[in-house]
C-alpha positions as a LaTeX table, in Angstrom:
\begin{tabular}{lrrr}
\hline
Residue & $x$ (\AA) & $y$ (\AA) & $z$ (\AA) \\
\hline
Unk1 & 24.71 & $-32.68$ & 8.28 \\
Unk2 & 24.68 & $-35.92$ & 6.22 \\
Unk3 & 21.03 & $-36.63$ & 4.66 \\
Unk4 & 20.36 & $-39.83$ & 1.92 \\
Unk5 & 17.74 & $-39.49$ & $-0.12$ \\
Unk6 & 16.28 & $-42.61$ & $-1.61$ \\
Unk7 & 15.17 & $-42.85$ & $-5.33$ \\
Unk8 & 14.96 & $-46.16$ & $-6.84$ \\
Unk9 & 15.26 & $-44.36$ & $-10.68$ \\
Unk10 & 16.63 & $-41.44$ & $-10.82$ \\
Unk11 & 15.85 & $-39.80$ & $-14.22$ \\
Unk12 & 16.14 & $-35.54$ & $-15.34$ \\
Unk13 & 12.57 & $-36.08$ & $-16.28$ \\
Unk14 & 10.72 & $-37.04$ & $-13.55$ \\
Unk15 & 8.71 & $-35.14$ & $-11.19$ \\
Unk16 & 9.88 & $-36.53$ & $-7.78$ \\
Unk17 & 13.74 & $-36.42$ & $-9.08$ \\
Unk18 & 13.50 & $-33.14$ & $-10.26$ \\
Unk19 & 12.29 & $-32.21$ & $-6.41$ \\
Unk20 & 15.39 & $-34.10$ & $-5.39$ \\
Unk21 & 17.65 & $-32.38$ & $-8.03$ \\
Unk22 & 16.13 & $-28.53$ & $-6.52$ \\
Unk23 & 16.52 & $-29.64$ & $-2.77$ \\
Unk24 & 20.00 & $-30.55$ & $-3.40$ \\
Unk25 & 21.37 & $-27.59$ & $-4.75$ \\
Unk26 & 19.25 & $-25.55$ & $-2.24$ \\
Unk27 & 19.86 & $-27.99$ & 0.72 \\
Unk28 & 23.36 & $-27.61$ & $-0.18$ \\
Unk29 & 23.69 & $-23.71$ & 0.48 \\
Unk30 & 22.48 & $-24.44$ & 3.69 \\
Unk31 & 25.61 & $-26.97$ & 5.00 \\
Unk32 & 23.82 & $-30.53$ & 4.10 \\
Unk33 & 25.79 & $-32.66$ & 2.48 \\
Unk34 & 23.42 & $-35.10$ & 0.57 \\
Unk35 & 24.15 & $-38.63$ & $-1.21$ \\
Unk36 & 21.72 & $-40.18$ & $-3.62$ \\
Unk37 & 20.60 & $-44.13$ & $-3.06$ \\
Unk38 & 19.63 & $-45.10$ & $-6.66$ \\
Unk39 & 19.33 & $-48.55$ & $-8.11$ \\
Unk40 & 20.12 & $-46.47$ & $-12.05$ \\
Unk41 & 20.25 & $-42.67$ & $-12.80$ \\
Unk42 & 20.58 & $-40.46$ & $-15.93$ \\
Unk43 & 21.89 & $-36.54$ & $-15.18$ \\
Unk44 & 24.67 & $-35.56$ & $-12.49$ \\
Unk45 & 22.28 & $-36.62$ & $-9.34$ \\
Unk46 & 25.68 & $-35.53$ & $-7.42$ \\
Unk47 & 27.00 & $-37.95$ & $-5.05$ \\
Unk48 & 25.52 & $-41.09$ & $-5.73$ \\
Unk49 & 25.31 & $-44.64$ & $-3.81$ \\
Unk50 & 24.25 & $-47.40$ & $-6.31$ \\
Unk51 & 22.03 & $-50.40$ & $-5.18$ \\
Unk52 & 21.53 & $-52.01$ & $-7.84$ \\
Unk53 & 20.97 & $-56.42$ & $-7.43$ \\
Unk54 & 19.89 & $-58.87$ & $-9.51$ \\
Unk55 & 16.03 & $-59.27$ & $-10.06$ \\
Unk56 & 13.32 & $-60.41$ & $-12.32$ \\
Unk57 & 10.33 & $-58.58$ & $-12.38$ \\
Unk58 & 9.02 & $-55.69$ & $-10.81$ \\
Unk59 & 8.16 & $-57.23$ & $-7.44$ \\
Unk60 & 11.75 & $-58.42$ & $-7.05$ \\
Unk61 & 13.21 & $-55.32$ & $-8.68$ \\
Unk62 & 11.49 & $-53.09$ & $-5.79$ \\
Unk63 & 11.80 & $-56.06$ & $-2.90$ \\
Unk64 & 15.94 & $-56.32$ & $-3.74$ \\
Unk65 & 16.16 & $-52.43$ & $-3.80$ \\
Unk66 & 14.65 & $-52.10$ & $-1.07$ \\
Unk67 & 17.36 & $-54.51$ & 0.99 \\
Unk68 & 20.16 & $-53.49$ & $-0.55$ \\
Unk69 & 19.18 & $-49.98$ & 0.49 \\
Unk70 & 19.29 & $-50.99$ & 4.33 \\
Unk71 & 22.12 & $-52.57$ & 3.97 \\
Unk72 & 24.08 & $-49.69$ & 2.76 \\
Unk73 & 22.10 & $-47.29$ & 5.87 \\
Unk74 & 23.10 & $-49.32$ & 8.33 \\
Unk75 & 27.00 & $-49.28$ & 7.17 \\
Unk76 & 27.15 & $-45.80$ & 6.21 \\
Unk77 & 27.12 & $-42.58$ & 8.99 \\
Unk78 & 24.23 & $-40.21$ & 7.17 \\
Unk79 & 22.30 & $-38.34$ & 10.57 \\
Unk80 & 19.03 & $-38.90$ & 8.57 \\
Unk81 & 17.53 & $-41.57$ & 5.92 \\
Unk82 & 14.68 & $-39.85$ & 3.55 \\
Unk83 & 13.19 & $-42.58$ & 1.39 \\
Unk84 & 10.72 & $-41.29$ & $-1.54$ \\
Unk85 & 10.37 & $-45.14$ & $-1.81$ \\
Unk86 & 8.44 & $-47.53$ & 0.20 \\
Unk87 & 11.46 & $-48.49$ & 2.44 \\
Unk88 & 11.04 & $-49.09$ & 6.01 \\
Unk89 & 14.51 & $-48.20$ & 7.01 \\
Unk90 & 14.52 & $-44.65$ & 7.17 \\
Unk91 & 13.87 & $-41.49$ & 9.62 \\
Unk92 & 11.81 & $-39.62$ & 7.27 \\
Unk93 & 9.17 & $-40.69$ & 4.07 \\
Unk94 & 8.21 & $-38.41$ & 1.79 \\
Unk95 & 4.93 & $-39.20$ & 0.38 \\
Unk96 & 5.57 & $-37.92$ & $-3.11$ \\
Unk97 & 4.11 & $-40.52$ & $-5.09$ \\
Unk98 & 0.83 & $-40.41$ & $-3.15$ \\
Unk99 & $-1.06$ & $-43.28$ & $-1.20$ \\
Unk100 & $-0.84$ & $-46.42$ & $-3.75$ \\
Unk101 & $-4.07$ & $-47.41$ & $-1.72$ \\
Unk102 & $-5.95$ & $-43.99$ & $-3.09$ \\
Unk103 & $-4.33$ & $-44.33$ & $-6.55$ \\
Unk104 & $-5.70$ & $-48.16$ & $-6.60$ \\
Unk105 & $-8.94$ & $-46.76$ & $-5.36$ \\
Unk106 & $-9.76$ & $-43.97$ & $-8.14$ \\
Unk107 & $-8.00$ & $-46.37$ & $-10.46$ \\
Unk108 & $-10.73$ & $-48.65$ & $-9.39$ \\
Unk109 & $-13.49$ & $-46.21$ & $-10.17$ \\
Unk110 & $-12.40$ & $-45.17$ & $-13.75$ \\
Unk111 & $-12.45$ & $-49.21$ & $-14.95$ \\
Unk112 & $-15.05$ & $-51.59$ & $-15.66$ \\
Unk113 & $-15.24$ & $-55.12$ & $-13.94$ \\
Unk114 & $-12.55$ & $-57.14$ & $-15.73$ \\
Unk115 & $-10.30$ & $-54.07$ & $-15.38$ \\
Unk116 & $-10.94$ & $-53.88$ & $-11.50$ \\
Unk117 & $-10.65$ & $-57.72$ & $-11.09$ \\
Unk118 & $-7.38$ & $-57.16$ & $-13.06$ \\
Unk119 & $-5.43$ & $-54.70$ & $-9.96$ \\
Unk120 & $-7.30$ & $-57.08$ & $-7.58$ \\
Unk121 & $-5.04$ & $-60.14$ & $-8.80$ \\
Unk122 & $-2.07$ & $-58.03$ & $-9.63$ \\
Unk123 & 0.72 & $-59.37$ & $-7.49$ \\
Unk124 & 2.72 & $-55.29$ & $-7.48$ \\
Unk125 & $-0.14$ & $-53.99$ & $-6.18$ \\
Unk126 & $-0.04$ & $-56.16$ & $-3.40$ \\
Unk127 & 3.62 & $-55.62$ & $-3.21$ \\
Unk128 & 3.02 & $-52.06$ & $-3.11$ \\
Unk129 & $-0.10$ & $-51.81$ & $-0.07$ \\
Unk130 & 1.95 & $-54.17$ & 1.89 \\
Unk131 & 5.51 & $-52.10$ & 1.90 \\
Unk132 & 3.19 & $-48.62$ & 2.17 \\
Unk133 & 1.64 & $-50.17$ & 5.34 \\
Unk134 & 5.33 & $-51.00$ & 6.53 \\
Unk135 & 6.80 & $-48.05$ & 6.28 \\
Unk136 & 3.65 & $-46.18$ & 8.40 \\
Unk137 & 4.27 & $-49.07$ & 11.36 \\
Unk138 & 8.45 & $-48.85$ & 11.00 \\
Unk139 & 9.77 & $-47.95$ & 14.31 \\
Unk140 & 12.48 & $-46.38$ & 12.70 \\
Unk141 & 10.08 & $-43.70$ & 11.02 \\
Unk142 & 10.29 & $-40.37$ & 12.34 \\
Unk143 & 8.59 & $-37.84$ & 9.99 \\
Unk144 & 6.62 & $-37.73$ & 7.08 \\
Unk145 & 6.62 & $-35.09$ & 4.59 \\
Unk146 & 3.61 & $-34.36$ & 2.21 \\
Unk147 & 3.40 & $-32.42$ & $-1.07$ \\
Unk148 & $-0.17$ & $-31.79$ & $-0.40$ \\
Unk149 & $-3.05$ & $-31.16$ & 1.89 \\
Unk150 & $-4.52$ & $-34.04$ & 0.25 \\
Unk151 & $-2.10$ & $-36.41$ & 0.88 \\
Unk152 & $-1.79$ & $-35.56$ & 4.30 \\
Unk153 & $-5.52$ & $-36.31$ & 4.87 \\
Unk154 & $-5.32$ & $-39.65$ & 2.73 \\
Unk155 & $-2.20$ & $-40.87$ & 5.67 \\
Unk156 & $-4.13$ & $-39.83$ & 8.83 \\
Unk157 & $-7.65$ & $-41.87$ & 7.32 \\
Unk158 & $-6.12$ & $-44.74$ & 6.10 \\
Unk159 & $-3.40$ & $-45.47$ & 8.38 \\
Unk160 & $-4.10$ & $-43.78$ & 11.52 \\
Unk161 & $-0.87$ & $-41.91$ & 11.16 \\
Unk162 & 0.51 & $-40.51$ & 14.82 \\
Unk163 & 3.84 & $-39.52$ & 14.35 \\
Unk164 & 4.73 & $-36.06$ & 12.74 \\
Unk165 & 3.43 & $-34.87$ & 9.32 \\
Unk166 & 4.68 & $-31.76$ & 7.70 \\
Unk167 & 3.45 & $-30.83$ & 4.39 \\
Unk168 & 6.29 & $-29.17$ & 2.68 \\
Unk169 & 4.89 & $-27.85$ & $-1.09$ \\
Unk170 & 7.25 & $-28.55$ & $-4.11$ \\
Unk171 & 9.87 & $-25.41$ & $-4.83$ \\
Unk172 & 10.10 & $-23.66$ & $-8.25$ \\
Unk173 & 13.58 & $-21.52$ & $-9.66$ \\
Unk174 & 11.32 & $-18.76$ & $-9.90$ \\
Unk175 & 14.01 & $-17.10$ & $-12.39$ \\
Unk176 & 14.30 & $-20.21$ & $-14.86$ \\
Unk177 & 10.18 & $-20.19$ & $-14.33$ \\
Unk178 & 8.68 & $-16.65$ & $-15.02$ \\
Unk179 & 6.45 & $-14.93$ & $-17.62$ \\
Unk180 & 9.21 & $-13.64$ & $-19.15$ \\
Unk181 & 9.78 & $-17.09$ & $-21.68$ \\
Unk182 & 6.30 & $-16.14$ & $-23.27$ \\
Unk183 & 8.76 & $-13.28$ & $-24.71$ \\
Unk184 & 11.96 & $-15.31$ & $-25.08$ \\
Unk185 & 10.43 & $-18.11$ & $-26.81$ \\
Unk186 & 6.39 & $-18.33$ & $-27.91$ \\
Unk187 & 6.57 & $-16.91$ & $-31.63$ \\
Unk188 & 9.20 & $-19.21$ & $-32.62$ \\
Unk189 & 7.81 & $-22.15$ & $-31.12$ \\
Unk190 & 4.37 & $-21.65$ & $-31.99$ \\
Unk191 & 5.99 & $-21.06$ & $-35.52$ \\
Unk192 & 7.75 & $-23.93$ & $-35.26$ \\
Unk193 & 4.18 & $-26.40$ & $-34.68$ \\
Unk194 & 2.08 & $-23.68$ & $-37.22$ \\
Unk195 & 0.17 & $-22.14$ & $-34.54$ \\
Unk196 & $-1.30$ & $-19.09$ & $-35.69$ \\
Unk197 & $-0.61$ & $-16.57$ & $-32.88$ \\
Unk198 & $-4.19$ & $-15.56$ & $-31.42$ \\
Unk199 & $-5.25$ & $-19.27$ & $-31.11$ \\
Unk200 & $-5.98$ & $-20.13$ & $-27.75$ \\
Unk201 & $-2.98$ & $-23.14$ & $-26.92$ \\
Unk202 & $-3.27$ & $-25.37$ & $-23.71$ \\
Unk203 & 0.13 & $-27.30$ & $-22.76$ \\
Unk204 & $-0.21$ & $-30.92$ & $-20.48$ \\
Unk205 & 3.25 & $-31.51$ & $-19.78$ \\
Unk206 & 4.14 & $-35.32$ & $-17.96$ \\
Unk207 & 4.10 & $-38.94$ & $-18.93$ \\
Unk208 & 1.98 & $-41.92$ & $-17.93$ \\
Unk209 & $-0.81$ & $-40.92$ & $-20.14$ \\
Unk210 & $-3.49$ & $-42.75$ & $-18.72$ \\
Unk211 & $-2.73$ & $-41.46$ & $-15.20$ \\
Unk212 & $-2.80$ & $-38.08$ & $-16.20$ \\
Unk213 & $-5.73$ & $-38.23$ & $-18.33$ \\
Unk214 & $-5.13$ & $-37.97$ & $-21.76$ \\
Unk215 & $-7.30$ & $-40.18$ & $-23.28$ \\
Unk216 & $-9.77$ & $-38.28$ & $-21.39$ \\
Unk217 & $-8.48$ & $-34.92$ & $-22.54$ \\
Unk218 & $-8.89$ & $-35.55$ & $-25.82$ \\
Unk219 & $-12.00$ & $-35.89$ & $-26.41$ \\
Unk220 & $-13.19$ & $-32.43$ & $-23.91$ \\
Unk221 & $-10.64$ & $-30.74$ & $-26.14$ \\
Unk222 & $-12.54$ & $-31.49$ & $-29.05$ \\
Unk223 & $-16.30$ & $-31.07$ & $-27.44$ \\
Unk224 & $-15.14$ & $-27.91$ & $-25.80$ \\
Unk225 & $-12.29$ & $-25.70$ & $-26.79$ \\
Unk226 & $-12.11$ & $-23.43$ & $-29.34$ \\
Unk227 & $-12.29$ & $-25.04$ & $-32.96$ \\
Unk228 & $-8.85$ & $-22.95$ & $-33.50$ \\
Unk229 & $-7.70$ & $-23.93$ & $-30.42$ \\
Unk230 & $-4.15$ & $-25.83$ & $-30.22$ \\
Unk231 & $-2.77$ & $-28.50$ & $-27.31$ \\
Unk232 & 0.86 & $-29.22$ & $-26.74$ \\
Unk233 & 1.68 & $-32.25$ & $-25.04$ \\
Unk234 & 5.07 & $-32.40$ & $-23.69$ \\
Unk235 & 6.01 & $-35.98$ & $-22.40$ \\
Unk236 & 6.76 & $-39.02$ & $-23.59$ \\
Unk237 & 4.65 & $-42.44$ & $-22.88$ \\
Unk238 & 4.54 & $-45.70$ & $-24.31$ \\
Unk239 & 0.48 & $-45.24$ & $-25.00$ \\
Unk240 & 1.42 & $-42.02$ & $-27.61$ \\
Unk241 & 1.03 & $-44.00$ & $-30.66$ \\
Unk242 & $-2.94$ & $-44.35$ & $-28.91$ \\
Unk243 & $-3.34$ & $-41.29$ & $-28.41$ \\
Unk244 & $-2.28$ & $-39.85$ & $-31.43$ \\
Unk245 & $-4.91$ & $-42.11$ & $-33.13$ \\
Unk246 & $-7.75$ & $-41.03$ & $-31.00$ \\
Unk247 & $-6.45$ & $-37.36$ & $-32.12$ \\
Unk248 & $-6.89$ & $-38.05$ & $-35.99$ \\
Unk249 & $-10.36$ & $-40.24$ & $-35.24$ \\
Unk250 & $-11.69$ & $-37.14$ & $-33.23$ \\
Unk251 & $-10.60$ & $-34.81$ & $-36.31$ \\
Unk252 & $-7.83$ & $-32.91$ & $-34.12$ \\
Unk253 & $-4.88$ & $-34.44$ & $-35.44$ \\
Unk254 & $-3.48$ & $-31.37$ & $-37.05$ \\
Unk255 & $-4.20$ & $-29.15$ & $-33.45$ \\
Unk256 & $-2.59$ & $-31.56$ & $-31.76$ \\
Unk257 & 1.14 & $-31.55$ & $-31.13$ \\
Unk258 & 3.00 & $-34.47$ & $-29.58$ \\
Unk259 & 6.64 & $-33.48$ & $-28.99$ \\
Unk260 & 7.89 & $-36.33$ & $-26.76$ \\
Unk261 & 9.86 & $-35.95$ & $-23.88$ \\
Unk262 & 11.95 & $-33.18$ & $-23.97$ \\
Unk263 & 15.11 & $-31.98$ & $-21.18$ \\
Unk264 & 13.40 & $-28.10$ & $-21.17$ \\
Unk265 & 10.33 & $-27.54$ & $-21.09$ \\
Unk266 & 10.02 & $-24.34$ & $-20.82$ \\
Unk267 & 9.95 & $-22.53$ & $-24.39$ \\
Unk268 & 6.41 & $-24.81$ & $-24.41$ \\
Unk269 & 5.41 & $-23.48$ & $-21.13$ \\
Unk270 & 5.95 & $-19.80$ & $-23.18$ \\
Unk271 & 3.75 & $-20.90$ & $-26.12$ \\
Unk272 & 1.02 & $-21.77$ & $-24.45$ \\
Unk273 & $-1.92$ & $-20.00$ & $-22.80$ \\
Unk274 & $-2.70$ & $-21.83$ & $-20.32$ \\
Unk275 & $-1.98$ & $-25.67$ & $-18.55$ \\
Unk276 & $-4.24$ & $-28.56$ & $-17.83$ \\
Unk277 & $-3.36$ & $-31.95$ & $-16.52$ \\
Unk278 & $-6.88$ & $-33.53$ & $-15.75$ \\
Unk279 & $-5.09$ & $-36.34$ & $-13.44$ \\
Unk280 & $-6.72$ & $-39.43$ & $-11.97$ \\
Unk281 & $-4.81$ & $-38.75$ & $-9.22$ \\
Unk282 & $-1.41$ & $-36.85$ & $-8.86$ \\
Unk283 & $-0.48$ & $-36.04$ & $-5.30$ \\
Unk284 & 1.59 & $-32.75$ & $-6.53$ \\
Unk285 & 2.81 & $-32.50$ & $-10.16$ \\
Unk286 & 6.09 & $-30.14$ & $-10.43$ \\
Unk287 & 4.34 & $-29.51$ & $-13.88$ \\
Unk288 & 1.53 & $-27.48$ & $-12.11$ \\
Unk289 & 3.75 & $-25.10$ & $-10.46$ \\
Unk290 & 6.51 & $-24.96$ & $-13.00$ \\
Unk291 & 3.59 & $-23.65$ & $-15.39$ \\
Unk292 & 1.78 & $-21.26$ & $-13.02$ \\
Unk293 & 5.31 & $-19.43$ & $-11.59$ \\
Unk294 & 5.45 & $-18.90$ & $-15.72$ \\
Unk295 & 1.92 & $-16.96$ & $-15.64$ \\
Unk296 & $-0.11$ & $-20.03$ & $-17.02$ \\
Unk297 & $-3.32$ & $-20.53$ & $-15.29$ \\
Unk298 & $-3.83$ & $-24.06$ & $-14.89$ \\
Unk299 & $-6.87$ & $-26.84$ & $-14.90$ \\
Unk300 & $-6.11$ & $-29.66$ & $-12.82$ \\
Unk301 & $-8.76$ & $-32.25$ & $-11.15$ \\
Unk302 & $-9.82$ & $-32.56$ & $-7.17$ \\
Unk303 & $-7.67$ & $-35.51$ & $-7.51$ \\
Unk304 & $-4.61$ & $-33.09$ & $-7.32$ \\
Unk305 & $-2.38$ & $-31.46$ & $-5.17$ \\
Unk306 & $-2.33$ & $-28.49$ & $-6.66$ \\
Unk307 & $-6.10$ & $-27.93$ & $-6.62$ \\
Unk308 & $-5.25$ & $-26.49$ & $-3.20$ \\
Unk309 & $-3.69$ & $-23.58$ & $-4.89$ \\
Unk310 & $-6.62$ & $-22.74$ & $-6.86$ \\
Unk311 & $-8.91$ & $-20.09$ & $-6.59$ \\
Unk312 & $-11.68$ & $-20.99$ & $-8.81$ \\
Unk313 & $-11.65$ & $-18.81$ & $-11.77$ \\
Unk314 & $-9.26$ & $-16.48$ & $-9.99$ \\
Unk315 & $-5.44$ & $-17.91$ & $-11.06$ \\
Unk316 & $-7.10$ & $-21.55$ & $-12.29$ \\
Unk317 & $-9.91$ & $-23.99$ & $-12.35$ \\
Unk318 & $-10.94$ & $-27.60$ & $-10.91$ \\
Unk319 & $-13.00$ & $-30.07$ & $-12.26$ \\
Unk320 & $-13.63$ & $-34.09$ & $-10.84$ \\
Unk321 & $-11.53$ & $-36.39$ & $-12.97$ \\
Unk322 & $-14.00$ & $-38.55$ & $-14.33$ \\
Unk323 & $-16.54$ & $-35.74$ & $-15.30$ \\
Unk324 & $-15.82$ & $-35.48$ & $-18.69$ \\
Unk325 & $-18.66$ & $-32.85$ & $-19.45$ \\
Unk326 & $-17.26$ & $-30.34$ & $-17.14$ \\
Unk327 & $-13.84$ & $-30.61$ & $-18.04$ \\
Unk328 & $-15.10$ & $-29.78$ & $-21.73$ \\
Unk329 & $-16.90$ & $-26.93$ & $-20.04$ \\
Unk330 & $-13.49$ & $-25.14$ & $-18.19$ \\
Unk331 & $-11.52$ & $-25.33$ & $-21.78$ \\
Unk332 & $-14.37$ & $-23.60$ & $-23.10$ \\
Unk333 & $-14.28$ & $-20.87$ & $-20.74$ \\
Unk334 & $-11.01$ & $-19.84$ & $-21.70$ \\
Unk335 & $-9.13$ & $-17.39$ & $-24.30$ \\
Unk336 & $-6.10$ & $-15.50$ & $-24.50$ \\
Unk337 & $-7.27$ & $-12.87$ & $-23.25$ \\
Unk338 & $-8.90$ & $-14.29$ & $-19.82$ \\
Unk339 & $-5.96$ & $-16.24$ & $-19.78$ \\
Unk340 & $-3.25$ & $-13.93$ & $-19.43$ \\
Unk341 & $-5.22$ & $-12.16$ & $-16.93$ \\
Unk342 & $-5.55$ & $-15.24$ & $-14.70$ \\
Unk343 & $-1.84$ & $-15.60$ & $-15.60$ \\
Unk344 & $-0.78$ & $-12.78$ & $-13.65$ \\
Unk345 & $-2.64$ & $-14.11$ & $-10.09$ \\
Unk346 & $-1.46$ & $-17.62$ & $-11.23$ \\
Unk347 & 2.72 & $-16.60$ & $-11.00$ \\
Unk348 & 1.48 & $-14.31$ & $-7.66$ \\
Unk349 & 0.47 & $-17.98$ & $-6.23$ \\
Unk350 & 3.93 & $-19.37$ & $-7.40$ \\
Unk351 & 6.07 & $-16.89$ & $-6.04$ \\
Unk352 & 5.21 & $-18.26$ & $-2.69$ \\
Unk353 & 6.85 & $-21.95$ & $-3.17$ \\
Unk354 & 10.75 & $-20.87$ & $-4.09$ \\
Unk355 & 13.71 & $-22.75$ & $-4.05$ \\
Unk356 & 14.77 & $-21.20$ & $-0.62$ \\
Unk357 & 11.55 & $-21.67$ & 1.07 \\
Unk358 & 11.34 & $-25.38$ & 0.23 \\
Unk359 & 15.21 & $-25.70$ & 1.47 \\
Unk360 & 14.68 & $-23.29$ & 4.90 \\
Unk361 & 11.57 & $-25.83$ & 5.86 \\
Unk362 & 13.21 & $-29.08$ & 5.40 \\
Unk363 & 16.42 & $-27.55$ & 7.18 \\
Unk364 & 14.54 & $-26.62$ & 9.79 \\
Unk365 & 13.07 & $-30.28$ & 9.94 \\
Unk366 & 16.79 & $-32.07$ & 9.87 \\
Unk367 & 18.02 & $-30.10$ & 12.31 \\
Unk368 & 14.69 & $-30.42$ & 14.71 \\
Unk369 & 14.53 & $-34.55$ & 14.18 \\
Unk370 & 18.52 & $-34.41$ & 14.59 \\
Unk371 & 18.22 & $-32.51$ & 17.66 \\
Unk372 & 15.47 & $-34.59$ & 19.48 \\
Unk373 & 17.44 & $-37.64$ & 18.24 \\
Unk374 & 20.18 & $-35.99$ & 20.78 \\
Unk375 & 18.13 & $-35.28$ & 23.67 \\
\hline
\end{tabular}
């Protein structure tokens, strides 16, 4: 079986490559030979097709991708197209990135009025809702997948989605992920940033800042954690300088540990207590999962995927994005010792979403779409 996957930037650090970098190992134990479409790429993505034209600016960076990309589908013999992009031309779309027309809207909600007439003039954004709505009325598309519940339900409301949708939950190595790392690597690391060892430390691991809610963290950390309470945030965004300020003006600078991006992740993932990612909207963050299969419990928003894998109190905790007050109020109900227990029910919920689960369903979903293609 010959699959594409489509992935404009294909980069070790992000979220919907590392999905593509798991599936292709996995999907390769089980006979599929995949080739990567990518405009640039860092890492060994495998066997890789590059599209990469001229443009200027990110509308015609996206729009020239995008061709180029069909071009090279309709030359080449793969059995099935799967686009993570917004590209009309394939047999399957995996919504990974969400509905840009429910980001714009909870965007929307967190701005005031010049910031909401800003994304109404913003020529991308219109870019972006016009090539999601293609891709939803391509004749060509087959199947959707869905990293969430949520996502799922955005599709069917806004776009009166008929064709198939399977929601197919990010994988995790359950090996490289596992409670064992607090042992293999959380004295020297919390050495390493002077974290005494019975503080209670929260890791947010991912970029794109103001997505993900760090300049809204901030400020709960201070109002409600522990006053010996430590964050680690693991990621690297262009706003850091920012936040790093707000840290110091709130009088958390020194709890407070900006590392950057970073290729491994996962001595932080042992340091910490627990995770929280407070998200304005994040359809499924690898982060999440990577961070509960290593017995962290984890506070994420409604506005996230993996909310559907919490039970309140029991392995993690919810709050809405924009309340600020009750987000204070969760990293207040936590210590080490709570923590760890909910740790133990949070890598029970993991252990469901391996590698080889992920790989068996979208198998199973080549070979059906291959074989109705057939009959």
């Amino acid at each position: 079986m010959r699959v594409a996957l489509v992935r404009q930037r294909y980069s070790a650090q992000g979220g919907a490559e590392r999905f593509i970098e798991r599936a292709r190992g996995a999907l390769g134990e089980q006979g599929v030979a995949v080739t990567v479409l990518a405009r640039e790429w860092t890492g060994d993505p495998g066997t890789v097709v590059r599209c990469d034209p001229f443009h200027v600016g990110r509308v015609w960076r996206d729009w020239s991708f995008a061709r180029a990309v069909c071009r090279e589908v309709a030359r080449r013999p793969f059995d099935l197209v799967q686009s993570h992009e917004r590209i009309a031309c394939c047999d399957i779309y995996r919504a990974g990135d969400g509905v840009h027309a429910q980001w714009l809207h909870n965007r929307r909600a967190a701005l005031g009025a010049v910031g909401r007439f800003g994304l109404a003039l913003n020529p991308y954004h219109r870019y972006m809702l016009a090539a999601e709505r293609r891709v939803f009325e391509s004749p060509r598309l087959r199947a959707v997948i869905c990293n969430s519940r949520m996502v799922e339900s955005e599709i069917q409301a806004r776009f009166g989605f008929a064709k198939k949708i399977y929601v197919i939950y990010n994988g995790v190595d359950l090996q490289s992920f596992h409670p064992r790392l607090r042992e293999a690597h959380r004295a020297r690391a919390r050495a390493e940033l002077g974290i005494p060892d019975g503080s209670m430390t929260y890791v947010f691991v991912g970029g794109g800042f103001e997505r993900k809610g760090m300049f809204r963290l901030l400020p709960a950390f201070r109002r409600g954690a522990d006053a010996r309470a430590h964050l680690i945030v693991v990621g690297g965004d262009k706003t850091e300088t920012r936040a790093k300020s707000l840290a110091r003006e709130l009088g958390i600078g020194d709890r407070v540990h900006f590392l950057g991006a970073r290729d491994d992740v996962r001595p932080w993932y042992g340091a910490a207590d627990a995770f929280v990612l407070p998200t304005l909207y994040d359809p499924f963050p690898n982060a999440a999962l990577e961070a509960m299969a290593c017995g962290l419990p984890i506070i994420v928003t409604f506005q996230c995927g993996a909310a559907e894998l919490i039970g309140e109190g029991a392995n993690g905790m919810t709050c809405d994005a924009l309340d600020a007050a009750s987000l204070a109020a969760l990293l207040g109900r936590l210590d080490p010792v709570r923590a760890r227990e909910m740790g133990v029910r949070a890598r029970e919920t993991a252990a469901r979403f391996g590698l080889e689960a992920m790989a068996q369903r979208l198998v199973a979903l080549y070979r059906e779409l291959i074989h109705d293609r057939g009959a």
